[in-house]
Backbone as JSON, one array per atom type, in Angstrom:
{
  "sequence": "XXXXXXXXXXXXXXXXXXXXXXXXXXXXXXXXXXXXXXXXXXXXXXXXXXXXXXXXXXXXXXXXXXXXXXXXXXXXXXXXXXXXXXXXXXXXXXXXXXXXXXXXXXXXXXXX",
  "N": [[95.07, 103.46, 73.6], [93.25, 105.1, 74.31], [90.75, 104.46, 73.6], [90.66, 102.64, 75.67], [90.48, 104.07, 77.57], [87.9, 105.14, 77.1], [86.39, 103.12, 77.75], [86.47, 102.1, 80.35], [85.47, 104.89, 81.2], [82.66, 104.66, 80.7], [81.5, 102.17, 82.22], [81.73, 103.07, 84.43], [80.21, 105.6, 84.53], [77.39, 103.99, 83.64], [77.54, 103.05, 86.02], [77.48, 104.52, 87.92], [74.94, 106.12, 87.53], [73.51, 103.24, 87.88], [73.35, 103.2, 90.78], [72.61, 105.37, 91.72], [69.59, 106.44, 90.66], [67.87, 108.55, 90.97], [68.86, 110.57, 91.43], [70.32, 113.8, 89.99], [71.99, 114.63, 87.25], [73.85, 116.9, 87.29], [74.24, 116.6, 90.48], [75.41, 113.94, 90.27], [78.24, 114.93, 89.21], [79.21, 116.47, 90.7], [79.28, 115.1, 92.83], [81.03, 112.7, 91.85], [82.81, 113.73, 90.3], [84.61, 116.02, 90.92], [86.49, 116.23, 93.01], [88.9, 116.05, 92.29], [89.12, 118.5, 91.29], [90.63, 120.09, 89.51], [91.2, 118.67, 86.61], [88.57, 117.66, 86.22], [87.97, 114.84, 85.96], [87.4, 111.46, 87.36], [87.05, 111.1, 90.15], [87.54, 110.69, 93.76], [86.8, 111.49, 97.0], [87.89, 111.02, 100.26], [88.52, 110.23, 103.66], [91.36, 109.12, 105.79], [91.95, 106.33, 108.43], [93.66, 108.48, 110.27], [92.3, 110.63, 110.35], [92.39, 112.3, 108.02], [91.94, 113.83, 105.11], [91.57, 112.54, 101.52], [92.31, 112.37, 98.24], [91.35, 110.29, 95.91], [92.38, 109.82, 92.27], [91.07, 108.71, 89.31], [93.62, 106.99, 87.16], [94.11, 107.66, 83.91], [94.72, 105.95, 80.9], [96.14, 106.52, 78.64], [97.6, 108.63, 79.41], [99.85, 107.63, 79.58], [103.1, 107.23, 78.55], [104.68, 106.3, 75.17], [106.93, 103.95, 74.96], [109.67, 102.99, 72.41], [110.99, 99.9, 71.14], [114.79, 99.5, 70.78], [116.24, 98.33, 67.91], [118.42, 95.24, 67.99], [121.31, 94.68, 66.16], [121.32, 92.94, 63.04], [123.39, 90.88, 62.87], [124.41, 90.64, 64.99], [125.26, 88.95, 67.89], [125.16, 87.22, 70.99], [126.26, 85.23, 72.44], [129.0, 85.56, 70.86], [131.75, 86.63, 71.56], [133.25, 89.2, 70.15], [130.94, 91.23, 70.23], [130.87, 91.57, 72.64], [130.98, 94.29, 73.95], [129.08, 95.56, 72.79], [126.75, 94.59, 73.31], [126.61, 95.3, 76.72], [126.92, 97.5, 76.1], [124.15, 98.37, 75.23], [122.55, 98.06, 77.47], [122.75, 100.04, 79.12], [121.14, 102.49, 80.03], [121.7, 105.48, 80.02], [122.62, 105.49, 77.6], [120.52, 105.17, 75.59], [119.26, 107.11, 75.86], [120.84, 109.07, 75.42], [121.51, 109.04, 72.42], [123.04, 107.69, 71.25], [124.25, 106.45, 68.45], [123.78, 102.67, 67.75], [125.15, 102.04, 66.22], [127.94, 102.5, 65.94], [129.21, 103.03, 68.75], [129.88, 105.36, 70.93], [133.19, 105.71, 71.67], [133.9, 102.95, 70.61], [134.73, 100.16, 69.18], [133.75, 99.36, 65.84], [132.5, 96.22, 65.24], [133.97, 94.09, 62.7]],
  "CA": [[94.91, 103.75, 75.0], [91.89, 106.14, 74.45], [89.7, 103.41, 73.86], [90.64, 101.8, 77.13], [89.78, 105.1, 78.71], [86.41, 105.46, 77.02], [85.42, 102.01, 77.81], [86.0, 102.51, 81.46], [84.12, 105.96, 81.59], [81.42, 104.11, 80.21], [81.66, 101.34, 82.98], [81.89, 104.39, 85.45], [78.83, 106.22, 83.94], [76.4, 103.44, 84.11], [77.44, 102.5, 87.66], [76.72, 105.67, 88.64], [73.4, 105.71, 87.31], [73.02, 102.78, 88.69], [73.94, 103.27, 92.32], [72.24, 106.61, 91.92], [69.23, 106.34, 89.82], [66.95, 109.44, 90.94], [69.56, 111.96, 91.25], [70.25, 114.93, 88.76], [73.23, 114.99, 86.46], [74.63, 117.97, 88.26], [74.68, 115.96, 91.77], [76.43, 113.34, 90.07], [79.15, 115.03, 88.49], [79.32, 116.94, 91.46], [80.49, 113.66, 93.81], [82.23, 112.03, 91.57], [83.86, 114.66, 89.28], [85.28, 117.1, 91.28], [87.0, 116.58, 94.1], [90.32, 116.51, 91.76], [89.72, 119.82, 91.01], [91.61, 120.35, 87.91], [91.14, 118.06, 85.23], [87.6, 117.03, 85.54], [88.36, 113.0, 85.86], [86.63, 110.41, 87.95], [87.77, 111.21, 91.6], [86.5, 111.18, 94.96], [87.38, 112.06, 98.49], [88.07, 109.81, 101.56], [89.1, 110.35, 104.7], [91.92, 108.36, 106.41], [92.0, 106.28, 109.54], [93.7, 109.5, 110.9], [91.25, 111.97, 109.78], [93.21, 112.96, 106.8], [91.37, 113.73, 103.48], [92.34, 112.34, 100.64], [91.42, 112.26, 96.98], [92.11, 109.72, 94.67], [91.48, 110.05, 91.19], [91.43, 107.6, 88.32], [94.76, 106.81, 86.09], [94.18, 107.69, 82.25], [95.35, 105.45, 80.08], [96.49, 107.66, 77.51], [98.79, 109.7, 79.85], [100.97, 106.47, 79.42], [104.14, 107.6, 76.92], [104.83, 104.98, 74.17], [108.19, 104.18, 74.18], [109.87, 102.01, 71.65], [112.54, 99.91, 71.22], [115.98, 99.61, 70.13], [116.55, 97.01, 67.42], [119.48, 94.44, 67.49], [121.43, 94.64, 64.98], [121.14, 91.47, 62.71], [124.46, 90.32, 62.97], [125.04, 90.75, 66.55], [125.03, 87.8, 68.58], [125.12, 87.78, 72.13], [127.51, 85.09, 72.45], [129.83, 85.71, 70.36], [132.9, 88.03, 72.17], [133.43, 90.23, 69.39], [129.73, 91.7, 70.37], [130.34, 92.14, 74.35], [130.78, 95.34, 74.42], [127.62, 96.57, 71.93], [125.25, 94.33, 74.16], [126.84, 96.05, 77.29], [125.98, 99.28, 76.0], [122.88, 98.3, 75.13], [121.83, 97.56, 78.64], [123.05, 101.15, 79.83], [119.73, 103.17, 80.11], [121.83, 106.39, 79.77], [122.9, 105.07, 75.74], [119.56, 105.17, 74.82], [118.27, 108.6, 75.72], [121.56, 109.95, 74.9], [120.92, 109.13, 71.41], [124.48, 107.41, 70.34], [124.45, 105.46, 67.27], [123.91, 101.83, 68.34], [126.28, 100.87, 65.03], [129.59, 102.99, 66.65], [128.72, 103.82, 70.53], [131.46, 106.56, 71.78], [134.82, 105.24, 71.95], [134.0, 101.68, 70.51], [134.86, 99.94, 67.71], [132.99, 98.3, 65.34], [133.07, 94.61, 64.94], [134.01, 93.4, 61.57]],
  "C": [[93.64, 104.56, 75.25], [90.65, 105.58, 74.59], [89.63, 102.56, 74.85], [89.99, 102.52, 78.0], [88.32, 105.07, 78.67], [85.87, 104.08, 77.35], [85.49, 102.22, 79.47], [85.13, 103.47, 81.56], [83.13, 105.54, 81.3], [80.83, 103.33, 81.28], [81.2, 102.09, 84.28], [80.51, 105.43, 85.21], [78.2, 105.35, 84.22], [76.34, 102.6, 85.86], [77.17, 103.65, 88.53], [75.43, 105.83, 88.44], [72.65, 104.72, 87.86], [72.73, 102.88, 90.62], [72.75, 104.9, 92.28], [71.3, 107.25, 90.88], [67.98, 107.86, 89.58], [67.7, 110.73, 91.01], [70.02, 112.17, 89.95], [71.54, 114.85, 88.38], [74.42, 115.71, 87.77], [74.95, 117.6, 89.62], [75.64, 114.93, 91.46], [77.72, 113.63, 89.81], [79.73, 115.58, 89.69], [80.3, 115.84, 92.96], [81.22, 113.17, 93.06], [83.21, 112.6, 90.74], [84.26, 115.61, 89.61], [85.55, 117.27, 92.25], [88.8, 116.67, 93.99], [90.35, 118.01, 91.64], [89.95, 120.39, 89.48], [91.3, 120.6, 87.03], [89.32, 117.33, 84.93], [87.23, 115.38, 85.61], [87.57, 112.37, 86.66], [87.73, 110.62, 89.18], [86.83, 111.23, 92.26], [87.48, 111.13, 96.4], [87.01, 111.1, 99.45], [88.55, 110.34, 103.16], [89.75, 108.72, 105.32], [91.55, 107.86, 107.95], [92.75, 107.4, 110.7], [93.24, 110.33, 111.09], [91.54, 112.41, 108.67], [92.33, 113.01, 105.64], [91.86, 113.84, 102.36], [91.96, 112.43, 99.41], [92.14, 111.25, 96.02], [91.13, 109.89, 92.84], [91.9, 108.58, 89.98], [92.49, 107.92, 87.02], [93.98, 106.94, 85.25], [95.16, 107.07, 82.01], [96.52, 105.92, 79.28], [97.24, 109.02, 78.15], [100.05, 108.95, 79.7], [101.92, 107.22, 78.19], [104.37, 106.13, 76.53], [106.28, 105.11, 74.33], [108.26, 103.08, 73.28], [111.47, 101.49, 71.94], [113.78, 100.17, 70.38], [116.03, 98.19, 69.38], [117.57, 96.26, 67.43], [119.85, 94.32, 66.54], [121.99, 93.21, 64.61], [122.43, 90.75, 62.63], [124.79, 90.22, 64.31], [124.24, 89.24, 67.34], [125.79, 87.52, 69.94], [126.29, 86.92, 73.0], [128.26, 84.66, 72.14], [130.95, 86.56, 71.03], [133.53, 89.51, 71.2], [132.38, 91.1, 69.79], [129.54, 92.19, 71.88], [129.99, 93.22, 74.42], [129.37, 96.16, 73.51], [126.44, 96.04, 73.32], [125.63, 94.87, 75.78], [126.87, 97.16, 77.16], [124.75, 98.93, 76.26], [121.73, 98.17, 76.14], [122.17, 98.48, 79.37], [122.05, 101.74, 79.46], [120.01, 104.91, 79.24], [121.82, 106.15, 78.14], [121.74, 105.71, 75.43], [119.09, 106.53, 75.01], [119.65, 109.37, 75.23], [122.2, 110.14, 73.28], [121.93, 108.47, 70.43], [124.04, 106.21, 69.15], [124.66, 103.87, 67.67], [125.02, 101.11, 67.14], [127.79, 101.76, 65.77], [128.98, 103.46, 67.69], [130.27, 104.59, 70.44], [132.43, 105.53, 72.21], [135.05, 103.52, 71.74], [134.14, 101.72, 68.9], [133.87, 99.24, 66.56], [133.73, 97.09, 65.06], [132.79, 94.62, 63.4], [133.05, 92.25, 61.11]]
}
């Protein structure tokens, strides 16, 4: 994801240069890097058809969390009826962050 980021800022750097080829560093960074404030990022300021001023700034990649998944276990087969109830866990959101053992879920049995 980092390398997605740095290839935009790159993209974002020479279009500024372009668009803006006689001004000084410090004017640039100045419009386009700091009207977030903050963090420093690629933002800029707008005003709405109401008057309103707004700022948007540009998504990072690399704020994205990785999740992963849950594997099926190799015997389980979806339809088979011995297996309903694992793949009906498995499709409860809470299961998964609440960390249960996808081979015995709470109050189930295992299939033979």
């Amino acid at each position: 994801m980092a390398e997605l980021d740095h290839y935009v800022w790159q993209k974002i750097r020479r279009w500024i240069n372009r668009r803006h080829p006689n001004k000084s560093l410090a004017w640039k960074k100045a419009k386009y890097f700091s009207a977030a404030g903050d963090h420093g990022g690629f933002s800029v300021r707008y005003h709405t058809q109401k008057g309103q001023s707004r700022v948007l700034s540009l998504y990072r990649m690399a704020s994205t969390p990785i999740e992963r998944h849950l594997k099926v276990r190799g015997a389980a087969n979806p339809y088979d009826p011995r297996y309903t109830q694992y793949f009906a866990q498995r499709r409860c959101f809470a299961w998964r962050i609440r960390g249960t053992s996808p081979r015995t879920p709470t109050g189930a049995v295992s299939p033979a």
